[in-house]
C-alpha atoms as an extended CHARMM CRD file, in Angstrom:
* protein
*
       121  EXT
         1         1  UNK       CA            202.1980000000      330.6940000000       32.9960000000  PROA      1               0.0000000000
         2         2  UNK       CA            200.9620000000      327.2860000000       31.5150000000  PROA      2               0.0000000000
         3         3  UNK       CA            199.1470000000      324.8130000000       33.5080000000  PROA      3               0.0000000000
         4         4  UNK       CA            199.5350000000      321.3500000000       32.8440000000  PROA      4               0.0000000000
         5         5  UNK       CA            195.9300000000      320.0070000000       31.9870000000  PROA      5               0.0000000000
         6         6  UNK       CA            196.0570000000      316.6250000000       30.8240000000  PROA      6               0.0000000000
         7         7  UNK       CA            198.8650000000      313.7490000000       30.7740000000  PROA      7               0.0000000000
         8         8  UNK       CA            198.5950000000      311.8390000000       27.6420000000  PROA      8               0.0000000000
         9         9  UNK       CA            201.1150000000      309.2960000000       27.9550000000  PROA      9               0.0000000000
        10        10  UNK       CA            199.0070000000      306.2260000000       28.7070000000  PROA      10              0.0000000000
        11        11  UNK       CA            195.7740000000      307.4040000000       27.1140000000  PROA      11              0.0000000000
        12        12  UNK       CA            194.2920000000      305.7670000000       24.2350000000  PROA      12              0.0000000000
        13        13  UNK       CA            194.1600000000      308.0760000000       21.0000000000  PROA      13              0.0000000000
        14        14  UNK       CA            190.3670000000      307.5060000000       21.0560000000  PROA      14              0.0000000000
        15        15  UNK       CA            190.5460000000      308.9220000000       24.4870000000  PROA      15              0.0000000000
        16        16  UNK       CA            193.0040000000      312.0590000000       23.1180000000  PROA      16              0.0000000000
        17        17  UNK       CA            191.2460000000      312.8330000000       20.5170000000  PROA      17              0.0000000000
        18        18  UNK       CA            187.8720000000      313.1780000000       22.1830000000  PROA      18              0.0000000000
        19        19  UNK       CA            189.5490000000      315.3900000000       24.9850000000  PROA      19              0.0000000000
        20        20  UNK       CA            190.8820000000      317.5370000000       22.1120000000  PROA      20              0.0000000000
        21        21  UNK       CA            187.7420000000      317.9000000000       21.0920000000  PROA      21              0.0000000000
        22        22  UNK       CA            186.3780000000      318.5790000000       24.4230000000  PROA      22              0.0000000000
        23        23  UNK       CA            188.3390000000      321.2350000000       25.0240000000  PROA      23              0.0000000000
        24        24  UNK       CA            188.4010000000      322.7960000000       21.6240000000  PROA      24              0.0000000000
        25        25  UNK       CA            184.2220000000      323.0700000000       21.4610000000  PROA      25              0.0000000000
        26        26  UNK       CA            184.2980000000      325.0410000000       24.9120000000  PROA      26              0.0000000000
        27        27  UNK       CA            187.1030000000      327.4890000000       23.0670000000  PROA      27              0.0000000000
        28        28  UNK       CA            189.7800000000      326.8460000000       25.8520000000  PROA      28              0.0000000000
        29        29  UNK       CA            193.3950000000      328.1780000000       24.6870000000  PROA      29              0.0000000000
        30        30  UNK       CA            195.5930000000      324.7590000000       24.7340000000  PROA      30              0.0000000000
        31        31  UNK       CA            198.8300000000      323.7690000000       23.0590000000  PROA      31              0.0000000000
        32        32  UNK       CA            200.4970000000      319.7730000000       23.2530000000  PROA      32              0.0000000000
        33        33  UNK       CA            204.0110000000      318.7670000000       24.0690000000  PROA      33              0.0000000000
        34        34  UNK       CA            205.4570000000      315.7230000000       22.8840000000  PROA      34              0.0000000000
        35        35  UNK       CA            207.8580000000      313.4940000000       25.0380000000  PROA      35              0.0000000000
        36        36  UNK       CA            210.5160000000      313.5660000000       22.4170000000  PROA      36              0.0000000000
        37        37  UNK       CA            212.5390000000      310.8780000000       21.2010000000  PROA      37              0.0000000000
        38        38  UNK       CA            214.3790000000      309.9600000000       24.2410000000  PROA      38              0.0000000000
        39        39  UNK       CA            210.9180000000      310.3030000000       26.3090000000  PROA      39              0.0000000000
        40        40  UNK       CA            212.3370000000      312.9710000000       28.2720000000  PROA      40              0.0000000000
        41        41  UNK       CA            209.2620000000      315.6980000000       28.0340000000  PROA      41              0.0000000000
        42        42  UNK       CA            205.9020000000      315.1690000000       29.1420000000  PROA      42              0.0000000000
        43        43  UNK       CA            203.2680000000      314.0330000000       26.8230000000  PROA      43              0.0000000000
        44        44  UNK       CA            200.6100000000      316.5110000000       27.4030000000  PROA      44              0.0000000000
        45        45  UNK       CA            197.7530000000      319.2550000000       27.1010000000  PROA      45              0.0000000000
        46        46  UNK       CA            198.6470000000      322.5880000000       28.5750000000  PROA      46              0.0000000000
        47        47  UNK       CA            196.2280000000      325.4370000000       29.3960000000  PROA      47              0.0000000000
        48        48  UNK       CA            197.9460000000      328.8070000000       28.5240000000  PROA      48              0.0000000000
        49        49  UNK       CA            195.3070000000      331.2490000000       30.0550000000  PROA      49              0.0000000000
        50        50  UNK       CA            195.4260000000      330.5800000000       33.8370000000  PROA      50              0.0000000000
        51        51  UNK       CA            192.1560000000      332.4790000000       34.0120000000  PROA      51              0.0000000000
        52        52  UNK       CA            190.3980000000      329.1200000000       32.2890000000  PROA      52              0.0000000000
        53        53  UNK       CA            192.3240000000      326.7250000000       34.4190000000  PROA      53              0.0000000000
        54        54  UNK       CA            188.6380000000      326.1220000000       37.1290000000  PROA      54              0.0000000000
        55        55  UNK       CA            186.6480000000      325.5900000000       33.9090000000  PROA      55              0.0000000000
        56        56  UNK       CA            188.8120000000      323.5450000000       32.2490000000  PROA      56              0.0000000000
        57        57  UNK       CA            189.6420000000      320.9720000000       35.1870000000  PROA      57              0.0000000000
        58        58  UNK       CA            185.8080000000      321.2680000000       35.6150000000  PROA      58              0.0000000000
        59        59  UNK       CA            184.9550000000      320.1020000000       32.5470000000  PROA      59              0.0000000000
        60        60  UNK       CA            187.7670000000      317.5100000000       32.1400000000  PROA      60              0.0000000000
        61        61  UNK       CA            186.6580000000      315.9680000000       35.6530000000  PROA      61              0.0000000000
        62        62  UNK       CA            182.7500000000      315.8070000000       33.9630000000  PROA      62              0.0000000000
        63        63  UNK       CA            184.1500000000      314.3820000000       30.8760000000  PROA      63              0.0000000000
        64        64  UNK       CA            185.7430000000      311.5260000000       32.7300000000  PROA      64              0.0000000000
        65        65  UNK       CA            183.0500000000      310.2320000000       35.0480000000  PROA      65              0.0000000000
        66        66  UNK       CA            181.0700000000      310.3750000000       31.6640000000  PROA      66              0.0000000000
        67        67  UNK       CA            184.1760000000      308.2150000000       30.1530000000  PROA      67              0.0000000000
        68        68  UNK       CA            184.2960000000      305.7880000000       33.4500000000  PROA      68              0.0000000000
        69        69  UNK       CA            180.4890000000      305.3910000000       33.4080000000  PROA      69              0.0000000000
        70        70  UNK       CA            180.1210000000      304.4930000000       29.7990000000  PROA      70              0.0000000000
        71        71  UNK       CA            183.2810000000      301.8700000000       30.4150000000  PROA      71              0.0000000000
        72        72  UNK       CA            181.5430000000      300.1880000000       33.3290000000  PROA      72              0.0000000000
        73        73  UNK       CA            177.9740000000      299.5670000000       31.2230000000  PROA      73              0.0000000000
        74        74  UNK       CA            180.4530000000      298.4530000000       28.4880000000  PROA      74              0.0000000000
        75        75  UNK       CA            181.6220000000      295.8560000000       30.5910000000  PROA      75              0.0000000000
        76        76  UNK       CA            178.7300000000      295.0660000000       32.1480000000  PROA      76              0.0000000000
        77        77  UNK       CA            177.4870000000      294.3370000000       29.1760000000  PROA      77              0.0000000000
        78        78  UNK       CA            180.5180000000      292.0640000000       27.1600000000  PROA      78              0.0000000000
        79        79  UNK       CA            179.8160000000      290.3970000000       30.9840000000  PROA      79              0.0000000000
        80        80  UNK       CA            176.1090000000      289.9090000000       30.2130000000  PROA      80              0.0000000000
        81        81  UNK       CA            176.9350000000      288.8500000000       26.6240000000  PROA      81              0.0000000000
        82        82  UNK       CA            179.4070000000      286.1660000000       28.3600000000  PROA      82              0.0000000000
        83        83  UNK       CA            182.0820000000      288.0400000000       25.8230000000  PROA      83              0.0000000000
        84        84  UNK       CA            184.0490000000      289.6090000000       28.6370000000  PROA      84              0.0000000000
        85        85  UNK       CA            187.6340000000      288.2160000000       28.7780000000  PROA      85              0.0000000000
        86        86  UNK       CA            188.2900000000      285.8300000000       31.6640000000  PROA      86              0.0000000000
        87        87  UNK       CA            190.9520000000      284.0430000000       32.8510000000  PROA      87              0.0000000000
        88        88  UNK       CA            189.3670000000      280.7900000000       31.6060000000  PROA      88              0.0000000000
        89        89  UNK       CA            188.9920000000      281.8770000000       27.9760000000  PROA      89              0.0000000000
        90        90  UNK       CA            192.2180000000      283.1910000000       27.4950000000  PROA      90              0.0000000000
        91        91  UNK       CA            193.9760000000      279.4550000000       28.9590000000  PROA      91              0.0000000000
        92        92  UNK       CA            191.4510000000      277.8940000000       26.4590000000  PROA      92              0.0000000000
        93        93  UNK       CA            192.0710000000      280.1900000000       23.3870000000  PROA      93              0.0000000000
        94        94  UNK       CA            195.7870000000      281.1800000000       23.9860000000  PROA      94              0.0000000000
        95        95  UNK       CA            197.5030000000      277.7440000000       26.3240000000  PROA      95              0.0000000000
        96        96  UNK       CA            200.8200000000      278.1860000000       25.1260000000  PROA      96              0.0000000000
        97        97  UNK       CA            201.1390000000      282.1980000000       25.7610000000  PROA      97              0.0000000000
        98        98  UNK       CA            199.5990000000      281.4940000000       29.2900000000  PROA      98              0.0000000000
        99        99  UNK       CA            202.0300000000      278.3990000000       30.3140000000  PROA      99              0.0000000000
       100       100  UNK       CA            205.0240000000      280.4480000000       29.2480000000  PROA      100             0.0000000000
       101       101  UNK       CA            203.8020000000      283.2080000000       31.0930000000  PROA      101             0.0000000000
       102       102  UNK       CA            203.4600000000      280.9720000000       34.2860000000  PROA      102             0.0000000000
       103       103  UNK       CA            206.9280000000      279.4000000000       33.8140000000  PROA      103             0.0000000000
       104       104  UNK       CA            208.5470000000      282.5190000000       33.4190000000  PROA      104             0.0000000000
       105       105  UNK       CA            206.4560000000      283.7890000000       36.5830000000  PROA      105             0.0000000000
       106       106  UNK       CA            208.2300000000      280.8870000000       38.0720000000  PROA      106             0.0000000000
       107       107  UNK       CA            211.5850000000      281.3800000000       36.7910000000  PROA      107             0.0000000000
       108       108  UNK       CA            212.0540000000      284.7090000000       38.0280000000  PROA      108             0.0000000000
       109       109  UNK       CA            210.5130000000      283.8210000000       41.3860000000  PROA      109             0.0000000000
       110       110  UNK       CA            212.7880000000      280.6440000000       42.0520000000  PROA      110             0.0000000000
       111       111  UNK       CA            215.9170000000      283.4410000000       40.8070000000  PROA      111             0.0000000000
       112       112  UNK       CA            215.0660000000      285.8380000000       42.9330000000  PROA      112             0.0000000000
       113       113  UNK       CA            214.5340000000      283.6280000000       46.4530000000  PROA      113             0.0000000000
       114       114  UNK       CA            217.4020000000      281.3910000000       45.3550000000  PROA      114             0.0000000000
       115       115  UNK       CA            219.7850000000      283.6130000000       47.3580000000  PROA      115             0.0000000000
       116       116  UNK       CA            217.7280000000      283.3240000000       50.0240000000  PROA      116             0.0000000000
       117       117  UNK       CA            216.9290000000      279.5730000000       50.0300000000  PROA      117             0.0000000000
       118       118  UNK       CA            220.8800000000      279.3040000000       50.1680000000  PROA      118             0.0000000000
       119       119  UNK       CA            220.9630000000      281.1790000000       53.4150000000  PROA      119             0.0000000000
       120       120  UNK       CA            218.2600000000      279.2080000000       54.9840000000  PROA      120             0.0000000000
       121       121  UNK       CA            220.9610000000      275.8420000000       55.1830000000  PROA      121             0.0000000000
């Protein structure tokens, strides 16, 4: 029976295609399902050979603390740089997408405790 490997529903195709070729270099027998058009599958690699299924989640667990190592210097370095994205340069490079943002945060907040304000006289 199948195993379900990997998720790739929120993963970035950079991400997919270097698992892909992850698992296809180490000769693992793997097939993909796609979601469909009303999103009611499952986005995802599948091992077919239940034999491979230690080696493979081995190999996929290496691959991401690799992955999650490389993004932490990354940031560390945009931080270094000063290039990392911080609440201060986005209000200074995009004001009116962050005060709509904030009145809408508002908005729904006031709607949604308005019932409750009411109750409180």
């Amino acid at each position: 029976m199948a195993h379900l490997l990997f998720r790739l529903r929120h993963v970035t195709d950079e991400e997919a295609m270097e698992v892909r070729q992850l698992l296809d270099e180490h000769g693992f027998d793997v097939y993909e399902t796609q979601a469909g058009f009303f999103r009611l599958g499952v986005d995802a690699i599948w091992l077919r050979n239940p034999a491979q299924r230690d080696d493979a989640e081995a190999l996929l667990a290496q691959y991401q603390v690799e992955r999650q190592a490389s993004a932490r210097k990354a940031h560390q370095e945009a931080v270094a740089r000063n290039e990392a994205p911080t609440w201060r340069k986005r209000l200074r490079e995009q004001p009116i997408q962050i005060a709509l943002v904030m009145v809408a945060v508002i908005l729904i907040a006031l709607l949604t405790l308005l019932p409750f304000i009411g109750l409180a006289r």
